[in-house]
N, C-alpha and C positions, 0 to 999 in steps of 0.2 A: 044168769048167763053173762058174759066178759063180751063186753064190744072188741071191734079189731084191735082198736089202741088203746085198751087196756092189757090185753092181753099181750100186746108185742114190749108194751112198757114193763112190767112184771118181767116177761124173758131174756129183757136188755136189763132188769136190775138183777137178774141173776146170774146172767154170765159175767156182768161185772163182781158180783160180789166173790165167785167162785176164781176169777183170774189174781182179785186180792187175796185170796186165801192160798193159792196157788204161790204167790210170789212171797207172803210172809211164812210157812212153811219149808221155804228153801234153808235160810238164816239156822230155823228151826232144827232141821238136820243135820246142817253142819254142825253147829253146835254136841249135837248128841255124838254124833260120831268122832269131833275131838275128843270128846269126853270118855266117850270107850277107848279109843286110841289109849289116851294117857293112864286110863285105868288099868290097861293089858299091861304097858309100859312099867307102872307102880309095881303089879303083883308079878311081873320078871325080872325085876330089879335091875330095867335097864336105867331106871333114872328117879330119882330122890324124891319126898314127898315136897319138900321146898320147889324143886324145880317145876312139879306140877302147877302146883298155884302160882310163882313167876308166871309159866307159860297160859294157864286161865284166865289170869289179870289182860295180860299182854292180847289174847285174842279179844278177851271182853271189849278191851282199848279199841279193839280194830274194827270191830263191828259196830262201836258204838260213832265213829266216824262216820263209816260207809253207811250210815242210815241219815247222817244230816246232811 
């Protein structure tokens, strides 16, 4: 059996661990969904296999900012 304050500690480590996954999941998305972007982009040939990876480098750079 879970005394009160174990039990309320457990559901306060879980909503915290669930708000971090919450928030690192976002980055996550983005990410994918550029990446389909520039892939639809690739196979229409609205734009160069070079300018893809410029443009992948160049978010890499941006994200890797906004985390420090």
């Amino acid at each position: 059996m879970f005394n009160s304050s174990s039990k309320q500690h457990s559901e306060v480590a879980f909503q915290t661990s669930s708000q971090k996954q919450k928030s690192e999941s976002k980055p996550l998305r983005e990410n994918i969904l550029i990446l389909i972007l520039l892939k639809w982009k690739l196979l229409k040939n609205e734009i160069q296999g070079t300018e893809v990876l410029s443009l992948i480098k160049l978010h890499s750079r941006n994200i890797g900012t906004q985390e420090t």
